[in-house]
C-alpha positions in Angstrom: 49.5 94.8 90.8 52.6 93.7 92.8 55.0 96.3 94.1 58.5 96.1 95.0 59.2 95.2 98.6 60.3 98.8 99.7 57.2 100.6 98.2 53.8 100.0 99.0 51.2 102.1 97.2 48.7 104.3 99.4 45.9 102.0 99.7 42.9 102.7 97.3 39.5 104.1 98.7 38.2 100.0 97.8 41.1 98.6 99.8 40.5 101.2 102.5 36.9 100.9 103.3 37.7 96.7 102.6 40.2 97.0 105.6 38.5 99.5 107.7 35.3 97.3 107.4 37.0 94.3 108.6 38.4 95.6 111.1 35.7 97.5 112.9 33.3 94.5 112.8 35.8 92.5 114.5 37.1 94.7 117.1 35.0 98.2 116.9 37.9 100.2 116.3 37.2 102.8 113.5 39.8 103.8 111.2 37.8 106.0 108.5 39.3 109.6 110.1 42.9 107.7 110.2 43.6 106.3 106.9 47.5 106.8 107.3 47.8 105.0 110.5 45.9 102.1 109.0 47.9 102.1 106.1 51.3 102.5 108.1 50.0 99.3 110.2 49.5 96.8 107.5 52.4 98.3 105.4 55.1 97.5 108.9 53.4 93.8 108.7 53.2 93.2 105.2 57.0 93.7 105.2 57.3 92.4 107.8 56.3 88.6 106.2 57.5 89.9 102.5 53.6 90.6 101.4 53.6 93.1 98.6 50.0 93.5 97.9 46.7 94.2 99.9 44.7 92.3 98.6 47.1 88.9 98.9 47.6 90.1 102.3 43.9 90.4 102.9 43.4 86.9 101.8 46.1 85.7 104.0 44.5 87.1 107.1 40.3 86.3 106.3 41.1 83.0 104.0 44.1 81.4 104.3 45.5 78.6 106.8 47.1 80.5 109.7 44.9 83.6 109.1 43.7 83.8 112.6 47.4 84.1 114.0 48.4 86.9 111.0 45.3 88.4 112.5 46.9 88.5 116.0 50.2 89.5 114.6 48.8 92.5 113.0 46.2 93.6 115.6 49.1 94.3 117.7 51.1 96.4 115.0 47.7 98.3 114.9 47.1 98.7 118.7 50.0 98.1 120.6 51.3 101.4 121.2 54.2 102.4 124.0 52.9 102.9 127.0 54.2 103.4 130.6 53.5 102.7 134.5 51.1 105.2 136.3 50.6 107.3 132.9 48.1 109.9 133.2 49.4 111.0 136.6 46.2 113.2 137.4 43.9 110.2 136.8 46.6 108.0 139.1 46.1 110.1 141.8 42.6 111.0 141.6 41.8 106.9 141.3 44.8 106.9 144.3 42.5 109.7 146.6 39.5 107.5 145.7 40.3 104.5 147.0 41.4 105.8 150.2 38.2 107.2 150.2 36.6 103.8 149.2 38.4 101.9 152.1 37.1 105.0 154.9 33.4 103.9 153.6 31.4 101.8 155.9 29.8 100.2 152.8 33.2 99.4 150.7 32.7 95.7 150.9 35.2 93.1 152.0 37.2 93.7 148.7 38.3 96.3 146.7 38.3 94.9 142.4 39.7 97.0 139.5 39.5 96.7 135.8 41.9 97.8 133.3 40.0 97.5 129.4 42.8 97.7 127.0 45.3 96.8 129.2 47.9 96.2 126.4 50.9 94.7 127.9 49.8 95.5 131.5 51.5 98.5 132.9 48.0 99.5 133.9 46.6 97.1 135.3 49.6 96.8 137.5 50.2 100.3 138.5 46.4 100.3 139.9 47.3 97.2 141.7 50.1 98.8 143.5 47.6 101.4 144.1 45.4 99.5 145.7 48.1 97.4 147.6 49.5 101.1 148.8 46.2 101.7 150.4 45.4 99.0 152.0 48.9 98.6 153.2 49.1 102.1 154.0 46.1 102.1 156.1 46.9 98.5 158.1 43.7 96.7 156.7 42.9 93.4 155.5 40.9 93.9 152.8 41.5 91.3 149.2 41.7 93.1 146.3 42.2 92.1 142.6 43.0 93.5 138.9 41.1 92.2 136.2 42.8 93.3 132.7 41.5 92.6 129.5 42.5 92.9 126.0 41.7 91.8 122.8 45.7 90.6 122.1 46.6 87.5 122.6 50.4 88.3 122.3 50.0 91.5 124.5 48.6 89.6 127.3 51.0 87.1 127.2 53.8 89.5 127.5 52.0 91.3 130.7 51.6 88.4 132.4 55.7 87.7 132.3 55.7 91.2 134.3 58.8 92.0 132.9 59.8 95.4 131.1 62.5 97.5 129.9 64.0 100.1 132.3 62.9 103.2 130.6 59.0 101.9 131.3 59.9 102.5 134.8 60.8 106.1 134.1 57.9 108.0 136.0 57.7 105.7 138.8 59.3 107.1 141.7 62.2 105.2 143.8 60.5 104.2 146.8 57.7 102.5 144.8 60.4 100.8 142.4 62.0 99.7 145.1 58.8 98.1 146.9 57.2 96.4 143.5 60.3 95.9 141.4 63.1 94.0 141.0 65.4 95.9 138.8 68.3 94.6 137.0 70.5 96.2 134.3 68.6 93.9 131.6 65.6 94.9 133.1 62.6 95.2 135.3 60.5 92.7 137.2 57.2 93.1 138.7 57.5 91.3 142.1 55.2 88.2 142.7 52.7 90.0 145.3 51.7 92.7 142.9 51.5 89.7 140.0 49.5 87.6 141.7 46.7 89.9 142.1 46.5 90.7 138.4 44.5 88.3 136.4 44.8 88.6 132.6 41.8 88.0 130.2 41.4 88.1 126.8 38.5 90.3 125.9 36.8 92.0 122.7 35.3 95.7 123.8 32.4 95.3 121.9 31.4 92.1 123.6 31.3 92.6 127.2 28.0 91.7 127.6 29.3 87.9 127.1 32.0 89.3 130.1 30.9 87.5 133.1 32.0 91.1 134.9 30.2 92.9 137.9 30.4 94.7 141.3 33.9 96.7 140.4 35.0 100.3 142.6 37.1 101.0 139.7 36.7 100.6 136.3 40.0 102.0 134.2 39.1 102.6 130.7 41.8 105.4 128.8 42.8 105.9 124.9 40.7 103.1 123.6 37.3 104.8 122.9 38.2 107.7 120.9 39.1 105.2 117.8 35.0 104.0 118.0 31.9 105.3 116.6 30.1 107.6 118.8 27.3 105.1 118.9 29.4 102.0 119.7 31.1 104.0 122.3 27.9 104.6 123.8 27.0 101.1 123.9 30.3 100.1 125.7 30.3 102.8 128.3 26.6 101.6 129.2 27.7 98.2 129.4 30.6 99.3 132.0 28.7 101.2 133.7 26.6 98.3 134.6 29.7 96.8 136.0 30.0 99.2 138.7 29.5 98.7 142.2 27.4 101.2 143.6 29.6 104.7 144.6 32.2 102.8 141.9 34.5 105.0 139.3 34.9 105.0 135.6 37.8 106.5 134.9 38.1 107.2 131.1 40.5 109.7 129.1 40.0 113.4 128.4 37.5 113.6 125.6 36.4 110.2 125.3 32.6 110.4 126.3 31.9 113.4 124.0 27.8 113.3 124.6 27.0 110.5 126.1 25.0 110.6 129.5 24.1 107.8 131.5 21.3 108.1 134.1 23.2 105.7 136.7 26.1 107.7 137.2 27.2 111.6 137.5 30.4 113.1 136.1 33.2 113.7 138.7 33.9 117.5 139.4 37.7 117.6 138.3 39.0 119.5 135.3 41.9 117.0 135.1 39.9 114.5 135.0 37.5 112.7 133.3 35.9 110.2 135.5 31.9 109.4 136.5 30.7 107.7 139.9 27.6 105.6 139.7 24.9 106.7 142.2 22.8 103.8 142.9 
């Protein structure tokens, strides 16, 4: 049945697990506890290009000519949330302590290398690189460092790699450090070319890392992805990013996220705040 443009049905328990299916084969994320932000997702896009029913909509994504960008387009309805620079301020300044701590280490390597998974449209990956240049800068070393970021979003990646944001994103970050990595204008904010430079922007799927030519990082930055998988797909991607760790290296993921899972490699940080593991060996 076709509905009028302004009201889309609920979707049906078929059209739900036909949705939820696709999409957690393709990316891992599982919808089946959150029907109503699934539905809310494809009902935004559907109006978005004047699609009144699921199922025509589910042919234009999976059959039809074009599907594959639809598919981008609605991937980032459904993960693209607002986000901000140096969110999480506990885990900021525990990674912050840790890398000061990292640099101090006779066995820190010539390099310090990050990774931000999810990185969305890369206020994350940057803040850690202004971390890092903080540090090193702050301690008079030369050391390289680097930012990997990953995401599964075209379009979100090719926003964060223009660096440029609104002013309200800047909102939590304090005046001395917008005044270091920013160029700020009325219209907006740019992230200056020192801090860009070090950020290298990939496009990734979570549940494939193993085809992610990825190892030896100090920090690995992984919060408000995990909590949308399956307990036992989440397991299967923290093991694979815990493999990615240098020895002594950090996982930093968000409160909650690693609800029983244990990994031999690597012990849980004492922190309350915090919800980070260091890998021993």
């Amino acid at each position: 049945m076709v509905w009028p443009f302004n009201v889309l049905p609920p979707l049906t328990d078929e059209e739900f697990k036909q949705w939820q299916t696709l999409l957690e084969d393709r990316t891992g994320i599982s919808f089946e506890r959150h029907k109503i932000i699934l539905q809310t997702g494809l009902g935004q896009r559907m109006r978005e290009i004047d699609c009144a029913n699921y199922d025509d909509y589910y042919r234009i994504v999976c059959l039809n000519k074009g599907g594959a960008l639809e598919w981008e387009a609605l991937l980032r309805t459904l993960t693209v949330k607002e986000t901000r620079f140096f969110r999480d301020e506990d885990a900021i300044e525990f990674v912050r302590k840790y890398l000061f701590k990292r640099m101090l280490s006779k066995d820190s390597g010539r390099s310090l290398e990050l990774w931000s998974v999810a990185c969305s449209t890369g206020e994350e990956p940057y803040s850690l690189a202004m971390l890092a240049n903080d540090c090193i800068e702050g301690m008079g070393a030369k050391k390289f460092y680097g930012v990997m970021a990953t995401d599964i979003c075209q379009a979100s990646l090719s926003e964060a790699r223009k660096g440029r944001y609104p002013p309200r994103r800047l909102e939590f970050v304090d005046t001395g450090m917008q005044g270091r990595y920013f160029n700020v204008t009325e219209s907006g904010c740019q992230v200056v070319e020192k801090i860009k430079n070090r950020v290298c922007f990939v496009q990734a799927n979570i549940i494939e890392l193993e085809n992610l030519p990825v190892s030896d990082m100090d920090v690995i930055y992984c919060q408000n992805v995990l909590i949308y998988f399956k307990s036992w797909r989440r397991n299967e991607v923290l093991d694979e990013l815990v493999k990615r760790l240098k020895p002594k290296g950090l996982l930093v993921l968000g409160m909650g996220e690693a609800v029983g899972w244990s990994n031999a490699m690597v012990e849980r940080v004492k922190n309350d705040s915090v919800q980070a593991y260091q890998r021993i060996a």
